[in-house]
C-alpha positions as CSV (number, residue, x, y, z in Angstrom):
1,X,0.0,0.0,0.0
2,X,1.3,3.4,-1.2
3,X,1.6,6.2,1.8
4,X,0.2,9.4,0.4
5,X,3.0,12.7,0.1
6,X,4.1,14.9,2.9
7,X,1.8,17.8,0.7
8,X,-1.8,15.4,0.8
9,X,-1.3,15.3,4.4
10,X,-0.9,19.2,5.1
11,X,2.7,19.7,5.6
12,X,4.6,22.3,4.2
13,X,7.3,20.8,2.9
14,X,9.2,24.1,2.1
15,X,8.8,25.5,5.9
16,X,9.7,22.2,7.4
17,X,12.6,21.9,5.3
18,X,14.2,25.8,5.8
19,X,13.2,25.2,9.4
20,X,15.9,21.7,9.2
21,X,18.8,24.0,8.2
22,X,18.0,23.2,4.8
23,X,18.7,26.6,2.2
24,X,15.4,25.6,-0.9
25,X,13.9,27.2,-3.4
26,X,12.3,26.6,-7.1
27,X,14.1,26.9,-10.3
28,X,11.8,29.6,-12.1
29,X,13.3,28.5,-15.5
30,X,10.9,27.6,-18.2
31,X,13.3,24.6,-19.7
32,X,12.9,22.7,-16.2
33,X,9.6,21.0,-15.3
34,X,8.0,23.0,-13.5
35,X,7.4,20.3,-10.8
36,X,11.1,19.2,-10.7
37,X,12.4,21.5,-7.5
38,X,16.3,22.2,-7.6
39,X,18.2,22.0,-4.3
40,X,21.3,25.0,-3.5
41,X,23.3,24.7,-0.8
């Protein structure tokens, strides 16, 4: 049985992950997919 994402169940995956230490944000460039989210450190 498939568990369902951390964003079905409410969490905010970008909050939880900045609040980890971790530095994230979303490629605004129209070649990428536009769901694919690149990391920086």
């Amino acid at each position: 049985m498939a568990r369902p994402s951390m964003e079905a169940c409410g969490i905010d995956v970008f909050a939880t992950a900045r609040n980890a230490g971790f530095p994230i944000r979303c490629s605004r460039q129209r070649m990428n997919h536009p769901l694919i989210m690149h990391y920086y450190r």
